[in-house]
Structures are given as C-alpha cells and as structure tokens.
C-alpha positions in Angstrom: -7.6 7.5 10.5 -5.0 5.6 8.8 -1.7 4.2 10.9 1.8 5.3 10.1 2.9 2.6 8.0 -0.3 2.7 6.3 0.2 6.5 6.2 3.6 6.0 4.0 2.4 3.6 2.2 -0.1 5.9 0.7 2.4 8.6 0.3 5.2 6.5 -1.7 2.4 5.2 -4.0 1.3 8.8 -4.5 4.6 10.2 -5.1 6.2 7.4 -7.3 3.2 5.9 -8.8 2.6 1.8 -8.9 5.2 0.4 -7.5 5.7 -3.7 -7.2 4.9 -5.3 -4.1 8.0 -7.0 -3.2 9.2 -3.3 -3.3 6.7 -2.0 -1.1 7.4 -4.7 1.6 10.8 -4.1 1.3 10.3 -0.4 2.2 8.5 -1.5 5.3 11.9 -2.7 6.6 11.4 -2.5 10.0 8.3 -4.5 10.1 7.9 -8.7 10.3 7.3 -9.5 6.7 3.9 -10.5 8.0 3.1 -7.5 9.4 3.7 -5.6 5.9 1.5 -8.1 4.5 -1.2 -7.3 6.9 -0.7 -3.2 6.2 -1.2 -4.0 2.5 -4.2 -6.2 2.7 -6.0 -3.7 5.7 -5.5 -1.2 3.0 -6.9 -3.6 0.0 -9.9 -4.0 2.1 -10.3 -0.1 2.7 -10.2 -0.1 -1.0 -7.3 2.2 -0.6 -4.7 0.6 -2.3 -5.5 -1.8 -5.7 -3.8 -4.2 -7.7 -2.5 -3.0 -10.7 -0.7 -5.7 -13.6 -2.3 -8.6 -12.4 -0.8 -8.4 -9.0 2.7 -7.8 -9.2 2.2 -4.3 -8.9 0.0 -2.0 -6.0 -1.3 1.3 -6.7 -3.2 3.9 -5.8 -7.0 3.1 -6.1 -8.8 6.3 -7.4 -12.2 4.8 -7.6 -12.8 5.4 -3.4 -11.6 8.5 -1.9 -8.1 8.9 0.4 -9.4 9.9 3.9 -6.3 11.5 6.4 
C-alpha cells in the first residue's frame, strides 16, 4: 500500500508523463524539501518510479508492476 504523497506522485506521472524532478518536488509543496526527497527515493527503491534523461527527469517505471 502506497502513502498519499506517494499515491499522487504516481498519478501526476501517469497523467502527464516524465516530468523533471525539481517539478515533482515542487508539487509536494506542503512537505519539507527533505521529505519529498524521501517520497521519491522510497518509490525509486520500490522500483516504482525511474530515472529518465540521465536524472533530470522521473517517470513512470513500466518494467515492475503499480500495486494500489
């Protein structure tokens, strides 16, 4: 079960596409810039979300499956 924040995160990056990072985080207003960091890298290591153009962007990773 994914969190909220790591719930919308999934949904803006299946809706829009890639989108870059410093976007993402900014989306996550209401969280501590750390915090926003930690959502993305929790859902790097779920191999939910991937890096896409060497980093600057996050997207979707299709390879492993999108549990709800």
């Amino acid at each position: 079960m994914l969190l909220e924040d790591e719930q919308h995160v999934i949904k803006w990056l299946s809706q829009y596409g890639a989108l870059p990072k410093t976007q993402i985080l900014q989306m996550l207003y209401n969280k501590p810039r750390s915090t926003a960091e930690k959502i993305i890298r929790n859902l790097k290591r779920n191999m939910q979300i991937t890096d896409v153009g060497g980093g600057y962007y996050l997207g979707l990773d299709y390879a492993s499956p999108i549990s709800e």
